[in-house]
C-alpha positions in Angstrom: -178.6 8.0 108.2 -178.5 5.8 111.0 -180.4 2.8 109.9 -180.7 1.5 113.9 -182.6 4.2 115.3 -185.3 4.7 113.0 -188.6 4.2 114.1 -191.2 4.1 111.3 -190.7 2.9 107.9 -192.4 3.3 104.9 -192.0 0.6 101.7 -193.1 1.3 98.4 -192.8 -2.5 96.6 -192.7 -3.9 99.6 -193.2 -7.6 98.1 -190.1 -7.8 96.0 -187.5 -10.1 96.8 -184.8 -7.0 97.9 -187.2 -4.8 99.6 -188.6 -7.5 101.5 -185.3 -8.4 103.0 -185.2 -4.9 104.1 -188.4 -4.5 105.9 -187.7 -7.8 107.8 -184.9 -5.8 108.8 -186.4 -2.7 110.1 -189.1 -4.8 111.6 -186.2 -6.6 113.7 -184.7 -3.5 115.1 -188.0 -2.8 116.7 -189.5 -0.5 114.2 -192.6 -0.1 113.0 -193.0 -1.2 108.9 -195.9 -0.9 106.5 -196.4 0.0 103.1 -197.9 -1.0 99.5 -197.7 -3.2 96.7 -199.7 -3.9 93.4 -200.3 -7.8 94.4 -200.5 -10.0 96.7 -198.2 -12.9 96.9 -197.3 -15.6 99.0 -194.3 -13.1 100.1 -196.6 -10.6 101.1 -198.2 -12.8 102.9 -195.6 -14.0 105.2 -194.4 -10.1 106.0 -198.1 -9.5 106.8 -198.3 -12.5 109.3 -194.8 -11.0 110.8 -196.4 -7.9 111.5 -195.7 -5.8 108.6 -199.0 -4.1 107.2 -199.4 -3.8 103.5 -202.2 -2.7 100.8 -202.9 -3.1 97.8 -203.9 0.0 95.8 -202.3 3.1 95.1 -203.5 5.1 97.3 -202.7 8.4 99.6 -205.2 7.9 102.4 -203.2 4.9 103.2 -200.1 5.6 104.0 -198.1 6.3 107.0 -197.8 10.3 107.5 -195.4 9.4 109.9 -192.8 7.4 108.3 -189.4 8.7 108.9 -188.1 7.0 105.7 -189.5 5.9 103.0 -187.9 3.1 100.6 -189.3 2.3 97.5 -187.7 0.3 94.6 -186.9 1.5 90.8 -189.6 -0.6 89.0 -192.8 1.7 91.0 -193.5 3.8 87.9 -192.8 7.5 88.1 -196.7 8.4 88.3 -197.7 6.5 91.6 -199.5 8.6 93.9 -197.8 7.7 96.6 -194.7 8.1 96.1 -195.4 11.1 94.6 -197.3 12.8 97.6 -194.0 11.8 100.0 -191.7 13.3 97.7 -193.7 16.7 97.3 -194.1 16.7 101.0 -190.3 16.8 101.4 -190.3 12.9 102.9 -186.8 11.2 103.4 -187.6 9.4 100.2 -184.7 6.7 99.3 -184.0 3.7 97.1 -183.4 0.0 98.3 -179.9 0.7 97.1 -179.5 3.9 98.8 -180.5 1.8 102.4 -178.1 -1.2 101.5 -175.6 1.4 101.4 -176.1 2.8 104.4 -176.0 -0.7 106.4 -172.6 -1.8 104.3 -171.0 1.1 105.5 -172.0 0.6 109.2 -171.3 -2.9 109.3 -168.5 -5.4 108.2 -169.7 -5.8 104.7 -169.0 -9.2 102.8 -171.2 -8.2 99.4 -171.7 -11.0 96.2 -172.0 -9.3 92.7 -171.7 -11.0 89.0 -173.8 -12.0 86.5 -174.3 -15.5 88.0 -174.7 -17.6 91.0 -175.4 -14.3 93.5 -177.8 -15.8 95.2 -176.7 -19.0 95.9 -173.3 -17.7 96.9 -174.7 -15.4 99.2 -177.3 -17.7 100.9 -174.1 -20.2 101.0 -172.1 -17.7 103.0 -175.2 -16.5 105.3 -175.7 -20.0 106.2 -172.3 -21.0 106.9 -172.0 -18.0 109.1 -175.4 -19.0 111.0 -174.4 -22.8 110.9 -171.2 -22.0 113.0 -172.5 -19.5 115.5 -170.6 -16.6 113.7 -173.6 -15.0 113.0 -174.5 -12.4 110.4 -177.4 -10.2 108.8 -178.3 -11.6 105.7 -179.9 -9.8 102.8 -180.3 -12.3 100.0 -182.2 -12.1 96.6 -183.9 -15.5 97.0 -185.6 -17.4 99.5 -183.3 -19.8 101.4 -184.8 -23.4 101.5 -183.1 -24.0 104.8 -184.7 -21.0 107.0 -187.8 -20.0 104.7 -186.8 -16.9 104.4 -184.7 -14.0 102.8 -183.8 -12.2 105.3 -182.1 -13.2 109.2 -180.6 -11.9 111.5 -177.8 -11.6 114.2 -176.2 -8.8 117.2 -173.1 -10.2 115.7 -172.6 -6.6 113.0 -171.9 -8.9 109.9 -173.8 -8.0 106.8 -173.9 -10.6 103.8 -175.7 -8.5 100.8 -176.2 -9.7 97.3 -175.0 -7.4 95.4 -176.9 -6.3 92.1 -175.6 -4.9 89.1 -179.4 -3.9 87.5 -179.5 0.0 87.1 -176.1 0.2 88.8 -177.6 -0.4 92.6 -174.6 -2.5 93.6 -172.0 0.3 93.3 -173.0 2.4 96.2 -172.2 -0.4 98.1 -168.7 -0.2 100.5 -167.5 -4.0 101.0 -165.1 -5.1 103.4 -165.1 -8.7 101.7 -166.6 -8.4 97.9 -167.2 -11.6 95.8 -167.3 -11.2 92.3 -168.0 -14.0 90.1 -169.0 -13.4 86.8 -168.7 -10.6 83.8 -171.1 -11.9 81.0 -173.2 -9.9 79.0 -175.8 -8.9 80.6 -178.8 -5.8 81.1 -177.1 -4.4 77.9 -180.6 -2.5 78.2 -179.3 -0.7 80.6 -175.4 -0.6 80.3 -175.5 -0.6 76.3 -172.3 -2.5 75.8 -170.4 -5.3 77.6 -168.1 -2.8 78.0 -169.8 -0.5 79.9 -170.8 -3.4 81.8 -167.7 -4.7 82.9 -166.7 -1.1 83.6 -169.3 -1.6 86.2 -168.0 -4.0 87.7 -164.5 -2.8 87.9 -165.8 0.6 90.0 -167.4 -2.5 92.0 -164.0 -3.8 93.2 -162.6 0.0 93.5 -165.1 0.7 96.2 -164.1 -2.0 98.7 -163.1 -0.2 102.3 -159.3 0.0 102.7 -158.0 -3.2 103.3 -160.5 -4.9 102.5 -160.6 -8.2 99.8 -161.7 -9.5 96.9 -162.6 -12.6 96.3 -162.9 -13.0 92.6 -163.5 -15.8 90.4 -160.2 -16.9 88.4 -159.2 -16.2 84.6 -162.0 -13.3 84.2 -161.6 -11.2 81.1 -160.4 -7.7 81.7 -159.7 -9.1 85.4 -156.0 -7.5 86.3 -158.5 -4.2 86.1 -160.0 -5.3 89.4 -158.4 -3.5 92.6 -158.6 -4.2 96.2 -155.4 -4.3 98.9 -155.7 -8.1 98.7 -157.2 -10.2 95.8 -158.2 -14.2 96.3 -158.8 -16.2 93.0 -160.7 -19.1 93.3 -161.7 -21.8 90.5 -164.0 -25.1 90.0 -160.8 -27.2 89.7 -158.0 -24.8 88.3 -154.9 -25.2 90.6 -153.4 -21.9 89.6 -156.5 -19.9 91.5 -155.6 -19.4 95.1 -158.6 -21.6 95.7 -160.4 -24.6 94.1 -162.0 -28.1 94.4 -160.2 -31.3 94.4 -161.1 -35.4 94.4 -164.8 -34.1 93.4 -167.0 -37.2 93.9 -170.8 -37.6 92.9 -173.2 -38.5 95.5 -177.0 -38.8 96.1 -177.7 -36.3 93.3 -174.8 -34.0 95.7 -171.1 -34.0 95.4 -168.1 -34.7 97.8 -164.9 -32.9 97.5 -162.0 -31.3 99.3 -161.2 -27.2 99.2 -157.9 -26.2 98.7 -156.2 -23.2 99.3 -152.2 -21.9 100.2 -152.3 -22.2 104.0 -155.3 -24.1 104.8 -157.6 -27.2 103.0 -161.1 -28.8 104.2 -161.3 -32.0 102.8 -164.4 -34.5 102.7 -167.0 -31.4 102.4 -170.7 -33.0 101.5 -172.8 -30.5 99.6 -176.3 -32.3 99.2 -177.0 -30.2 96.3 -176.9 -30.7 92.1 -175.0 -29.3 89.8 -171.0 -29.0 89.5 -171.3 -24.8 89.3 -172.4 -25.7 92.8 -169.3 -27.1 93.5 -167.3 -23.8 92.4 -170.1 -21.7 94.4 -169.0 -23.1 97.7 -165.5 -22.3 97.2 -166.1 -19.0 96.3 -168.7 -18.7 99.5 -165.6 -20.9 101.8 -163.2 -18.3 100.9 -165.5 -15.7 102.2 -166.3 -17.3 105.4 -162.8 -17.8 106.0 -161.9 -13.8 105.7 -163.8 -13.8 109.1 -161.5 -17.2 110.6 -164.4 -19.4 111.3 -162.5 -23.1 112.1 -162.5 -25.4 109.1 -164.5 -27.9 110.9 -167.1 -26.0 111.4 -167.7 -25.1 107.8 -167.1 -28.8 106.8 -170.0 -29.8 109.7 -172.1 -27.4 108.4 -172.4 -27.9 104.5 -174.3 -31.2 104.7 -177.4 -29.3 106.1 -177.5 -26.7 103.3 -180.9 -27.1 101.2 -179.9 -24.5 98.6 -182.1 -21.5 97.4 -185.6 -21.8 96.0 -185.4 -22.5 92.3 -182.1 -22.9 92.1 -181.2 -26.4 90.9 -184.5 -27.1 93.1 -185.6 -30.8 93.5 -189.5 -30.4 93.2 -189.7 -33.9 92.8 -186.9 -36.7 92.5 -187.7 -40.6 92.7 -187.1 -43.8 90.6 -189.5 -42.4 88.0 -188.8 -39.2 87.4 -186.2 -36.2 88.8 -188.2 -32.9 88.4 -185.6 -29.7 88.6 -186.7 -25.9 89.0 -184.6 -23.0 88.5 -184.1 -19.4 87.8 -181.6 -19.7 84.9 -182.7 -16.7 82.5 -179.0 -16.2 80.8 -177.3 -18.7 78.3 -174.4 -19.6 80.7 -176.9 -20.3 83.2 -179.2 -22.3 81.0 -175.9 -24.8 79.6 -174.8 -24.8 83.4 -178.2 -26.4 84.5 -178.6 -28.7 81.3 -174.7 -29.8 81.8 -175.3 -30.5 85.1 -178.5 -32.3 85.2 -177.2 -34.5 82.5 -174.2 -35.4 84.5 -176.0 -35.9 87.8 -178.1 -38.1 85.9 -177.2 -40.0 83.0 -179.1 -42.2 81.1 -182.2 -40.2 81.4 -183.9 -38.2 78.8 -183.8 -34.5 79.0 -186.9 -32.5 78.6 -185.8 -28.3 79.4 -189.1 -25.8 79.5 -187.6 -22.0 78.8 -189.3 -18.9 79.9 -186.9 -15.9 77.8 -187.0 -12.9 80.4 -187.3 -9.9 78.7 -187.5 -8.6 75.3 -184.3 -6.9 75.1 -182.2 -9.9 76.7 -184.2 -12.6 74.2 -183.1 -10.2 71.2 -179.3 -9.4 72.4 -178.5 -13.3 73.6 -180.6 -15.3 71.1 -177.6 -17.4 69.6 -176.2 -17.6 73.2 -180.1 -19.1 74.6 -180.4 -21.8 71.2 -176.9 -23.6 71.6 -177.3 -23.7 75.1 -181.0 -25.5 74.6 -179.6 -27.6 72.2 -177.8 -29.3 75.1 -181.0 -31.0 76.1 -182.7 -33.7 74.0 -185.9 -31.6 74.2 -186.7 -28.2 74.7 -190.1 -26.8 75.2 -190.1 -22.8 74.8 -192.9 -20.7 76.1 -193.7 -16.7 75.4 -191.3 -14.2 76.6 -192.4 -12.4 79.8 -191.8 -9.4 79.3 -191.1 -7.4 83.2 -190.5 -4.1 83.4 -190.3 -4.1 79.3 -192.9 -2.9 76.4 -193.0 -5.4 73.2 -189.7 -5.3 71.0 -191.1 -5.3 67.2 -190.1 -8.7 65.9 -188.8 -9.7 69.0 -190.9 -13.2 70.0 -189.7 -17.2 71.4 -189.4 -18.0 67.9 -186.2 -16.2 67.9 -184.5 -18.6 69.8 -186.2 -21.7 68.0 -185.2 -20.0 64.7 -181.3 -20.3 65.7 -181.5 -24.1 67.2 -179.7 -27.0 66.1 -181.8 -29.4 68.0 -185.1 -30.3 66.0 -187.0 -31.7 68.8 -188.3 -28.7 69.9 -191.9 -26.8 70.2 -193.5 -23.3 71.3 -196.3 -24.2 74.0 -198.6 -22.1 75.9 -199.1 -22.5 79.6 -201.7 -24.5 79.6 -200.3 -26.8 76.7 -197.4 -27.5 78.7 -199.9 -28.6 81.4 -201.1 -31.0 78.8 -197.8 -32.0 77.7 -196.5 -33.1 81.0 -200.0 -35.1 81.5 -199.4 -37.3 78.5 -195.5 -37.3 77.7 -193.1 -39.7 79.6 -190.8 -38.2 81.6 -187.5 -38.7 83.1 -185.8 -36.0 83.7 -187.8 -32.8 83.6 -186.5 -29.0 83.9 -188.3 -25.9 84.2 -186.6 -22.3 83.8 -186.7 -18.5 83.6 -186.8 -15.7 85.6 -190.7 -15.0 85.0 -193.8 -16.1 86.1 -193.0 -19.8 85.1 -192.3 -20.5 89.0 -196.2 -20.3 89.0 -196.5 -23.7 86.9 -194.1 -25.4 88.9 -196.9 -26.5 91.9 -199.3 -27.9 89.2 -196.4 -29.5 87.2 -195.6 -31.1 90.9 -199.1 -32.5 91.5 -199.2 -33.9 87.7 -196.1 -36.0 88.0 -196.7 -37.2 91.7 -200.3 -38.3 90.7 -199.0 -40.3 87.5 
């Protein structure tokens, strides 16, 4: 399908953080976008005030009969009327996936998959390649601080797409530059096994376009499976990738560094942003950018600018009292990345982490993995799981995870007791996390600390 010339589109979930991306793209090539979702949000909002219509409730008399396609994402549950009445009226009904698919094949592709630091590594690359006048279509699964936004784009026929491995969506993809950065374990709900999981990934790097490259992280397990006609390693600091950091200074709660690679190095590169996994992200995201030969001072120029993603490592509050960080961590590795790095940016101070577990199934398979990485912090503050897309897991609660720490100063809280809590404790250095609706406290948690 030729994703230009379409006129009328339908969305089905329009407020999720994909599908928006999508119908600010439509929208752009001039046609006309509406459709429904269960809630409003701020999101919804926004594509409202762009000139995207959207309800609210389920229902057939609202819909477009004229919608050439209709796009809906895999969380609308299989009775909702109306997806139902376009599919039994023989509607072009497709997935998000199914779309991102068509505009990877039609444009030169550079798509970011793994089980970590997607987002930012995609948002990194779109904004280098805006920053430098290369230009690009960007379809990113979070909300770039710098633009406000999700979603931009360029005539330049560049597509950056993160690239995600839930329900397999990322493998109709066709890259012409794919990024892979991470194999953990991982949606074992829906792959079963690491196994199967990595397998994944592997068909991942087996559908990039002749030619085309990889640029993969360095040392990952099962990683001489990974195919493409030319493969780029790249590393935090290891000097056998093809690619790493060097003379890695702190600064202003940022870090300063060189990148070096075979035939070319940028030295003196400012990122403005916390957390050494940072530091490896822009390498990864350099390495990209550099598959299309934008000039190294360029990309050096443009890095100081670059505000990161919305909750991830996001300052929401950072003075002489207190550093308050948000972020989306919702996987062990994450979780010990953000603690490690908070720590390091700023030592001295005392640690309080608040974790939201997403789902059942990921609380019950990576319990030991979530405790020792909490037990990084001096005090961890757990609240209830939130359970998505999932139904209740018998025995499967928070306590879980406080059952398997090392670290006694710990506590299950409510929302509104951590409310309380961050009224009367002292606090230095303050972390929220998850993946759920814990993004919801972090406005009043804001207001709290600025008015003690």
């Amino acid at each position: 399908m030729n994703v230009r010339e379409l006129k009328r589109v339908y969305f089905i979930g329009a407020g999720g953080i994909g599908m928006s991306a999508l119908a600010r793209f439509f929208r752009e090539q001039g046609a006309v976008v509406n459709g429904y979702d269960r809630t409003e949000t701020d999101l919804t909002k926004k594509l409202v005030s762009e000139g995207i219509d959207i309800h609210y409730v389920d229902e057939v008399a609202l819909i477009d009969r004229e919608a050439e396609l209709v796009v809906y994402t895999p969380a609308i549950p299989k009775d909702h009327k109306e997806l139902n009445w376009y599919r039994d009226n023989n509607y072009p009904v497709y997935k998000r996936s199914d779309v991102l698919q068509w505009i990877s094949e039609s444009y030169f592709a550079i798509t970011v998959a793994g089980t970590h630091g997607k987002t930012t590594i995609s948002t990194m690359i779109a904004y280098l390649l805006r920053e430098t006048q290369t230009g690009c279509n960007a379809f990113l699964g979070g909300v770039s601080v710098n633009y406000d936004s999700n979603y931009w784009s360029s005539t330049n026929p560049v597509a950056v797409i993160e690239a995600d491995e839930y329900d397999r969506s990322f493998l109709k993809l066709s890259p012409d530059v794919a990024v892979l950065t991470a194999m953990d374990a991982d949606h074992l709900d829906i792959y079963g096994t690491v196994e199967e999981l990595e397998a994944a990934f592997i068909q991942y790097t087996k559908n990039i376009k002749p030619g085309g490259t990889l640029v993969v992280k360095h040392g990952l397990h099962r990683g001489s499976e990974l195919k493409a006609a030319n493969v780029i390693t790249y590393s935090l600091q290891n000097d056998a990738a093809d690619v790493y950091a060097a003379n890695i200074v702190q600064k202003d709660g940022g870090y300063v560094f060189d990148i070096v690679a075979k035939d070319w190095r940028i030295e003196n590169i400012h990122l403005p942003i916390g957390g050494m996994h940072n530091v490896e992200n822009a390498v990864a995201a350099t390495t990209a950018v550099k598959m299309l030969k934008v000039d190294n001072e360029k990309i050096k120029n443009a890095f100081p600018g670059f505000k990161g993603i919305k909750r991830r490592f996001e300052y929401v509050v950072k003075n002489e009292k207190v550093v308050y960080i948000d972020d989306y961590a919702h996987h062990p590795e994450e979780l010990a990345a953000l603690i490690k790095s908070a720590k390091h940016l700023f030592p001295g101070k005392r640690c309080v982490t608040v974790f939201q577990p997403h789902l059942f199934s990921r609380t019950r398979d990576l319990a030991d993995g979530f405790a020792h990485s909490l037990d990084m912090a001096d005090e961890v503050i757990l609240l209830d799981i939130y359970p998505a897309r999932e139904l209740p897991i018998e025995g499967v609660t928070t306590q879980m995870i406080a059952d398997r720490m090392g670290n006694p100063a710990h506590t299950i809280l409510s929302k509104e007791g951590l409310l309380e809590y961050v009224r009367q404790a002292p606090l230095e250095l303050f972390i929220t996390s998850g993946a759920g609706d814990i993004d919801k406290l972090v406005k009043p948690i804001k207001e709290i600390l600025e008015s003690k």
